[in-house]
PANUPA-413344 format. One line per field, with one value per residue (C-alpha): residue number from 0; residue in one letter; x, y, z. Coordinates in steps of 0.1 Angstrom, whole numbers, plus 5000, padded with zeros to 4 digits. Layout:
N
num <- [NUM,...]
residu <- [A,...]
east <- [X,...]
north <- [Y,...]
up <- [Z,...]
This chain:
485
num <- [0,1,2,3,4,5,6,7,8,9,10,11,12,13,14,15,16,17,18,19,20,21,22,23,24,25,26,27,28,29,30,31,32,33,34,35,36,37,38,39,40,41,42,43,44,45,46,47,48,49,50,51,52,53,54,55,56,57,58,59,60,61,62,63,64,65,66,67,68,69,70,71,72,73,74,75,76,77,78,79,80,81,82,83,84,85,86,87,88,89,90,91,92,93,94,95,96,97,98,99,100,101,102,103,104,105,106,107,108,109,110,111,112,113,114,115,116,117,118,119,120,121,122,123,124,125,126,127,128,129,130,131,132,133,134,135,136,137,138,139,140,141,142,143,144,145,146,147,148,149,150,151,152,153,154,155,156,157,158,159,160,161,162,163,164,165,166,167,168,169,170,171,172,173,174,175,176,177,178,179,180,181,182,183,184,185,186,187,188,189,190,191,192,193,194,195,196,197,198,199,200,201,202,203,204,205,206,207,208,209,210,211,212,213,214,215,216,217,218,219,220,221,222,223,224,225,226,227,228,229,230,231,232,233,234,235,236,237,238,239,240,241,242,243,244,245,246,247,248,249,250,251,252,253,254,255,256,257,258,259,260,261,262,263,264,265,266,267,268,269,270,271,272,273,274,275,276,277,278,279,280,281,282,283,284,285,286,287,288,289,290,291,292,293,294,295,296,297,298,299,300,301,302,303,304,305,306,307,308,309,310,311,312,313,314,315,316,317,318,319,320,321,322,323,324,325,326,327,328,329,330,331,332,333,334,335,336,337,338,339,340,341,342,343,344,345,346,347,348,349,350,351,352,353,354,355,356,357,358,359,360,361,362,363,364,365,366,367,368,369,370,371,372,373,374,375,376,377,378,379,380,381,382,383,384,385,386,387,388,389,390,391,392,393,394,395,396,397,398,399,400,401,402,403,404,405,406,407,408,409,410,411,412,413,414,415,416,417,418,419,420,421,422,423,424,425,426,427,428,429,430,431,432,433,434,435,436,437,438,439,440,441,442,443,444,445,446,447,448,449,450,451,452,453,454,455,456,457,458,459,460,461,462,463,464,465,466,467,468,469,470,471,472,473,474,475,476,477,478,479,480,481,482,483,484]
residu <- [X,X,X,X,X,X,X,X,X,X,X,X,X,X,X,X,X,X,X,X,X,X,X,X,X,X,X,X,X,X,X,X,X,X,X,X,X,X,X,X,X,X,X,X,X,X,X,X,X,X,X,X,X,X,X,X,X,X,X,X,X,X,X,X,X,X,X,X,X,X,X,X,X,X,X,X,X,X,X,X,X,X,X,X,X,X,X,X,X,X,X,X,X,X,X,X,X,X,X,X,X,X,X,X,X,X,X,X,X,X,X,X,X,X,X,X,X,X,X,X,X,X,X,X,X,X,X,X,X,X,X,X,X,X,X,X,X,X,X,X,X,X,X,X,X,X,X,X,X,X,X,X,X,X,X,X,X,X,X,X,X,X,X,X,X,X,X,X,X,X,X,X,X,X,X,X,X,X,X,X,X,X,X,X,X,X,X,X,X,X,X,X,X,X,X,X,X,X,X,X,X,X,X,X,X,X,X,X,X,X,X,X,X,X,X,X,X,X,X,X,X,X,X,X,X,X,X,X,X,X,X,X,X,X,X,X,X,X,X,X,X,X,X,X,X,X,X,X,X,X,X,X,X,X,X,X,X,X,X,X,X,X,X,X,X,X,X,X,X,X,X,X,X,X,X,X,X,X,X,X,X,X,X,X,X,X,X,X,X,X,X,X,X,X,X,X,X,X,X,X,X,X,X,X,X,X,X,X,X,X,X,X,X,X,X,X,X,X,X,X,X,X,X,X,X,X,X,X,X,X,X,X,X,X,X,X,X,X,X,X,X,X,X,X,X,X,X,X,X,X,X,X,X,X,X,X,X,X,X,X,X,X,X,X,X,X,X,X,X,X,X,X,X,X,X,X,X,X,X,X,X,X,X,X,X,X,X,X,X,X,X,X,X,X,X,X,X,X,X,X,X,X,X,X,X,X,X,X,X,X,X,X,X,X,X,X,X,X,X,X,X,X,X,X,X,X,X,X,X,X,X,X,X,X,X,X,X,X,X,X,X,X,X,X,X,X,X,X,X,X,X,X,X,X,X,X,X,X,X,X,X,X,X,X,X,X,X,X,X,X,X,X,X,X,X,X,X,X,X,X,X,X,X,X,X]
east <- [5337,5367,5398,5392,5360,5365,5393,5367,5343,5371,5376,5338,5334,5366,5354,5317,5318,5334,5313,5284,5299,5296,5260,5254,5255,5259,5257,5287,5290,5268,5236,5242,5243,5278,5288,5292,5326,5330,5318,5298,5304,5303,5332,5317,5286,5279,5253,5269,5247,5228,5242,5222,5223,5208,5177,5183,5216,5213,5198,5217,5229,5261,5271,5306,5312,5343,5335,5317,5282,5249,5211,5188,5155,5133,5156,5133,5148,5127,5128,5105,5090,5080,5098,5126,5147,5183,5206,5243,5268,5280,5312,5322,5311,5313,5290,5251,5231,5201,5176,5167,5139,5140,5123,5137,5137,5127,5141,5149,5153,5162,5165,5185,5172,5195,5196,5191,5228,5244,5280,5286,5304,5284,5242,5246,5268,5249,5257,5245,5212,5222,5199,5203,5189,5198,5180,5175,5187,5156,5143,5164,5138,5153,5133,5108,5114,5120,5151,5171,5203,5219,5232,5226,5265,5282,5313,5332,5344,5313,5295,5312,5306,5272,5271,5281,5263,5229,5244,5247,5217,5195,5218,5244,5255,5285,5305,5319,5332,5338,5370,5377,5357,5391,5411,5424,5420,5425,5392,5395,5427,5411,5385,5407,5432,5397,5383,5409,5388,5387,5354,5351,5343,5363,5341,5358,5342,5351,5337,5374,5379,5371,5409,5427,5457,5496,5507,5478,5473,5451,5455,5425,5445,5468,5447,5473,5450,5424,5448,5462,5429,5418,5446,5447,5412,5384,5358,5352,5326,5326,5302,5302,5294,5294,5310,5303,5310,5285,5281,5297,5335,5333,5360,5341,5326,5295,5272,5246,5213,5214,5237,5241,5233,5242,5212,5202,5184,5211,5239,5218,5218,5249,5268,5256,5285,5270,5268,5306,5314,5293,5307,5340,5339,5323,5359,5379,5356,5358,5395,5398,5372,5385,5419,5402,5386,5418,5426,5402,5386,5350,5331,5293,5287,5262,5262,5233,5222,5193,5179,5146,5154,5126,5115,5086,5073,5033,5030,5053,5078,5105,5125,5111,5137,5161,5192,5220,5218,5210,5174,5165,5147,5122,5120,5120,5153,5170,5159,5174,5206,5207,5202,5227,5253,5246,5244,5280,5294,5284,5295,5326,5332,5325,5309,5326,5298,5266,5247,5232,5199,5195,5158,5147,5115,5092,5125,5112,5075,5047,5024,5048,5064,5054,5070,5098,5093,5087,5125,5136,5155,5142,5148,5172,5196,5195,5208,5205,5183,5201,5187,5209,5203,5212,5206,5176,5169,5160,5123,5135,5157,5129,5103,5126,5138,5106,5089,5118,5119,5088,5089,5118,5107,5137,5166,5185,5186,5214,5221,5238,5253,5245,5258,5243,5223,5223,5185,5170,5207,5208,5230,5216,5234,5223,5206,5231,5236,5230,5199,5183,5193,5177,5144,5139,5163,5184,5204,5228,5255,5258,5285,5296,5302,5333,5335,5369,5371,5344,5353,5390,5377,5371,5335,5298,5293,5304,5331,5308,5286,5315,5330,5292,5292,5324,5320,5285,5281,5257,5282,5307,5340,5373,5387,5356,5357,5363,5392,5374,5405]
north <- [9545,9525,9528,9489,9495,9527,9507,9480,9503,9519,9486,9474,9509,9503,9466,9478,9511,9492,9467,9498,9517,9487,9474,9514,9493,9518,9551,9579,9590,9614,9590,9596,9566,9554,9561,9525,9507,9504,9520,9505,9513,9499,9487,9470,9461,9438,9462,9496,9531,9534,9496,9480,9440,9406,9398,9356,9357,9383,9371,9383,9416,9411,9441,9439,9460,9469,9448,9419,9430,9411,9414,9438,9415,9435,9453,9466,9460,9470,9468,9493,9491,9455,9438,9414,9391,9391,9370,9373,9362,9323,9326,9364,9374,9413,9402,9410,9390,9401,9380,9394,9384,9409,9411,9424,9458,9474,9499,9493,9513,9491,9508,9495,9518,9526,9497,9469,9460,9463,9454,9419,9428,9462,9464,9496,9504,9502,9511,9542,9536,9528,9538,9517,9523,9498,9484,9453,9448,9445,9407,9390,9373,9347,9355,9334,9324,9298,9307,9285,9269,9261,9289,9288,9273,9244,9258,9248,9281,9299,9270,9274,9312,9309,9281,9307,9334,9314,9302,9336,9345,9358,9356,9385,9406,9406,9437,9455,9483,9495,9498,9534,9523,9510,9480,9484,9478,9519,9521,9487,9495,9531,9515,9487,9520,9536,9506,9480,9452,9449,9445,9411,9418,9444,9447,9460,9478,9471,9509,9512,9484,9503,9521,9488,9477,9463,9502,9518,9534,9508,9470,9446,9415,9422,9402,9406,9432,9407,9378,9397,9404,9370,9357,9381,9360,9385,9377,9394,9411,9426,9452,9467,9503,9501,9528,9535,9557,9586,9581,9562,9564,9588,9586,9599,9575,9574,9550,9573,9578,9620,9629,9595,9579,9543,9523,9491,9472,9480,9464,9427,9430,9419,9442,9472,9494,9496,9451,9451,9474,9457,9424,9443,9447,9417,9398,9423,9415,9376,9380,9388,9364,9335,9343,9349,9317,9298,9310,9295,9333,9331,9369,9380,9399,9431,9444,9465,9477,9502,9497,9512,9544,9568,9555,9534,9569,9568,9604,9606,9638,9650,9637,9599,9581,9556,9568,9548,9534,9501,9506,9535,9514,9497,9468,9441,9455,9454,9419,9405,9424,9407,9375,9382,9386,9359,9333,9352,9345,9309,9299,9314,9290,9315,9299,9317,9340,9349,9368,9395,9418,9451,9461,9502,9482,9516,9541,9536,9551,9530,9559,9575,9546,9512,9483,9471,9434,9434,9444,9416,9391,9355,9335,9312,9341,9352,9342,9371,9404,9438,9477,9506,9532,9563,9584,9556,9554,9523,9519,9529,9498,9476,9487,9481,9446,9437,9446,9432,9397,9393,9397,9373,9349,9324,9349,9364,9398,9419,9458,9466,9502,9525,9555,9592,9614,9653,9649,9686,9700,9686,9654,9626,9596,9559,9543,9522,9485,9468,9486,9478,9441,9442,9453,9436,9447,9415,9423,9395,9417,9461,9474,9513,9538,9551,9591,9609,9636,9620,9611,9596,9560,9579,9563,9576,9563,9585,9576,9570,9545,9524,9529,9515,9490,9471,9470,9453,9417,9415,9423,9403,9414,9394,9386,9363,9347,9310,9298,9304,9293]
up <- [4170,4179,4158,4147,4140,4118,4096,4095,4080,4060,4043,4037,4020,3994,3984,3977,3958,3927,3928,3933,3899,3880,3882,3869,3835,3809,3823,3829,3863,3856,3847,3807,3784,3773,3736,3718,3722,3684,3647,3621,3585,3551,3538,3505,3482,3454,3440,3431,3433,3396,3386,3361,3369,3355,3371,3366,3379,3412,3440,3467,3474,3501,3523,3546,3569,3589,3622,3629,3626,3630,3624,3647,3658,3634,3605,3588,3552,3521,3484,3467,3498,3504,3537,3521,3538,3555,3573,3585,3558,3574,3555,3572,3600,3587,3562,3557,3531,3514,3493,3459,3436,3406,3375,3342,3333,3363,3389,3423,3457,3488,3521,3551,3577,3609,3636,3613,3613,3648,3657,3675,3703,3712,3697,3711,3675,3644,3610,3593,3570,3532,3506,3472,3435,3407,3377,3360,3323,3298,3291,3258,3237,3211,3179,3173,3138,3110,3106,3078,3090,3054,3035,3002,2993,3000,3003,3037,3045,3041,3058,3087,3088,3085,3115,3130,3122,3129,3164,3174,3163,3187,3214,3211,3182,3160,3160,3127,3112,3075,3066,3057,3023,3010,3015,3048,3085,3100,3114,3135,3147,3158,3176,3190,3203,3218,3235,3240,3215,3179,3161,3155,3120,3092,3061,3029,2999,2964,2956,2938,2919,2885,2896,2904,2894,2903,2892,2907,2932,2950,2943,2956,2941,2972,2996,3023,3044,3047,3050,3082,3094,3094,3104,3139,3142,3123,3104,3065,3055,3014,3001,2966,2956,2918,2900,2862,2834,2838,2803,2772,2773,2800,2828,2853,2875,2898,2919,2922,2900,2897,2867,2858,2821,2829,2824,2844,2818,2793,2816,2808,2775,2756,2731,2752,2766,2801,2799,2787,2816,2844,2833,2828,2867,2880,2865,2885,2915,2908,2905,2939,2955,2938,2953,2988,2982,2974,3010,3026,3031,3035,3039,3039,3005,3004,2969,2952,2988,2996,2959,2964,2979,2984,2951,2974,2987,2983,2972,2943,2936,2925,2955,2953,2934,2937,2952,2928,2897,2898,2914,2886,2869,2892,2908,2882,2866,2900,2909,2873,2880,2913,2896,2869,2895,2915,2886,2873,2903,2902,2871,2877,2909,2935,2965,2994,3001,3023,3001,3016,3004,3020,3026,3030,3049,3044,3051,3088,3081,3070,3068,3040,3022,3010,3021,2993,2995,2953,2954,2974,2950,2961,2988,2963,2961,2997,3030,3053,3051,3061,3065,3071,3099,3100,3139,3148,3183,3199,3195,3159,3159,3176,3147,3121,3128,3139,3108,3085,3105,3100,3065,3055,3086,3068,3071,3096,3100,3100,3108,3073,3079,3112,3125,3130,3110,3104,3088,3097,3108,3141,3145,3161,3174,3167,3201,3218,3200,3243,3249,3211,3214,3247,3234,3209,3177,3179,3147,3137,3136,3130,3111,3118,3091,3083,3086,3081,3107,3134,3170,3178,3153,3121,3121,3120,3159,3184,3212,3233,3215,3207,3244,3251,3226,3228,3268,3262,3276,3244,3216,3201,3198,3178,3209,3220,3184,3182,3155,3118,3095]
């Protein structure tokens, strides 16, 4: 070969070999497939691992990765193992959209096996498979009831509680918390310092208004506690443990029936030491409400609660008696003391409150107790219906407002008291105030127990349950309140 000819040949070789190496497509020099260019991974998800979600309001689950990513051919994506549907996000092109069509209260696995989302610029790179199990919130049902809408005064401030009430009812339920059984706000401000949200209701016990007084010790004419608490935006409840002499002239006072003289029947019949005390009381009591009145204070009012006891029990002992004194006597005594109180109160121009009756409703076992509908005091004397738990779990809560709701079809029904119980010596907690009202206990409102000593609130409920409650999108707390004054 001629020099010319081998620089010829020198020169063909040099222009051809690149363009040889690059029609070897992907392969190393070696034959071997080329790693991908880029890496797929997750960045973000609108579904977190173990999320419970709405099953109206989620229909798409969005996935963004850290490139621009797009759809294999065939993905492959399943939910509880049925093919669903996917398409790239067209507002990000990192995006991945999944359809969603979920029923309530049901658990869900959806697999996005490797492959089915590829990077734009390189198919070659796909992202990592992404296994995801979440859960659906149980179905809300709005009671189905007869509920009245007029409470049983026509006073404007009580009025407008009740609108209130009623609108909620059904729908979410209104937080509360006893306050320390005095005249006070500590326990709200406990949970408020726990959670970050006040209960949106502070109820206040007149259990010692038999010590009150301007030099005493306790004053309940000072109205400024629940002045301030309404003021801050909270609604009032007012309950009523009523203390008596344990006997004539005694100065040793009691609510309960064990060791206890004061008689029922006696307190409606004038001239009688136990009517001159009751009555004695009731002015102290009306003191008070007339002032929160002249306020504009409106409040829900639970006095005489949980009159039956275990006196309902359909094997009679030694154990099956009324619990405090004004249910000793039986039914027909209790109803006439509700009735004397409630006429009282009238005709002393109080018509600030929601009169509310607190049912035992069988102490939560048909099978043991009878129901205590002959204690009930009329529907002319009774706006709501309330029964106190103690360490019921949620089908417990179900039963129970089932059962009473469908009793008192008229009135709405209320959680009075709740909190745990140490019945047998092991405590057990009361079932989480979301996951009740999702089943089916749609309580008006629940009001926790106080408890000296118990969890960082000084209440019955555990940290936890109010950590729980107060983060609910089902409960009501004062900052979600609409102006009541």
């Amino acid at each position: 070969m001629n020099i010319k000819n081998s620089i010829l040949a020198m020169a063909t070789m040099a222009l051809v070999l690149p363009l040889s190496s690059a029609s070897c497509g992907d392969d190393d020099d070696d034959g071997t497939a080329k790693e991908p260019s880029v890496t797929v991974s997750l960045r973000s998800q609108s579904i977190s691992e173990g999320a419970e979600v709405d099953a109206q309001s989620t229909t798409l689950l969005t996935l963004t990765y850290n490139v621009s990513v797009k759809l294999a051919a065939s993905p492959g994506i399943t939910l509880n193992g049925a093919a669903v549907s996917a398409t790239r996000n067209p507002q990000d092109v990192t995006g991945i959209l999944i359809a969603l069509s979920l029923e309530e209260g049901t658990s869900y696995t959806l697999i996005v096996p490797e492959g089915a989302v590829v990077a734009g610029s390189d198919a070659k790179a796909s992202a990592p498979a992404l296994t995801l199990n979440f859960k659906t919130k149980e179905k809300v049902q709005t009671p189905t009831t007869d509920v009245s809408s007029t409470p049983l005064t026509t006073n404007a401030a009580a009025r407008k509680l009740y609108d209130y009430l009623y609108g909620q009812y059904g729908k979410k339920v209104i937080s509360s918390v006893m306050a320390n059984v005095n005249w006070n706000n500590e326990c709200a401000e406990k949970v408020y310092k726990l959670t970050g949200k006040y209960p949106a209701m502070n109820c206040y016990d007149f259990i010692h208004i038999c010590y009150s007084g301007s030099g005493s010790w306790i004053n309940y004419d000072d109205i400024k506690p629940v002045q301030q608490w309404v003021n801050a935006g909270g609604l009032v409840q007012l309950m009523w443990h009523v203390n008596v002499p344990k006997s004539e002239g005694a100065t040793d006072y009691s609510f309960y029936s064990d060791g206890n003289s004061f008689k029922a029947s006696n307190a409606l019949v004038s001239g009688t030491w136990e009517n001159k005390w009751l009555y004695e009381q009731m002015d102290k009591v009306v003191s008070v409400l007339l002032k929160l009145q002249q306020a504009g204070i409106a409040a829900t009012w639970r006095p005489f609660h949980e009159a039956a006891g275990n006196a309902t029990a359909r094997q009679q002992a030694s154990w099956t008696n009324a619990w405090f004194w004004w249910g000793t006597e039986g039914a027909a005594v209790y109803r006439q003391l509700w009735h004397a109180m409630f006429d009282y109160f009238k005709q002393k121009g109080v018509e600030n409150l929601i009169w509310v009756w607190t049912t035992q409703n069988y102490n939560g076992n048909s099978n043991t107790f009878y129901q205590d509908t002959d204690w009930y005091p009329g529907d002319e004397y009774v706006d709501m219906v309330a029964r106190d738990l103690y360490g019921s779990d949620v089908s417990a809560n179900v039963q129970e407002f089932t059962e009473i709701q469908a009793a008192y079809p008229t009135k709405m029904v209320a959680l009075g008291e709740c909190g745990y119980s140490t019945g047998g010596g092991a405590r057990t907690e009361q079932g989480n105030i979301g996951d009740c009202f999702r089943q089916g206990a749609q309580w008006s409102h629940f009001m926790a127990w106080c408890q000296g000593g118990q969890g960082s609130t000084d209440t019955m409920c555990s940290d936890a349950w109010w950590l729980d409650a107060m983060s609910s999108d089902i409960v009501i707390t004062r900052d979600q309140l609409p102006d009541m004054r």
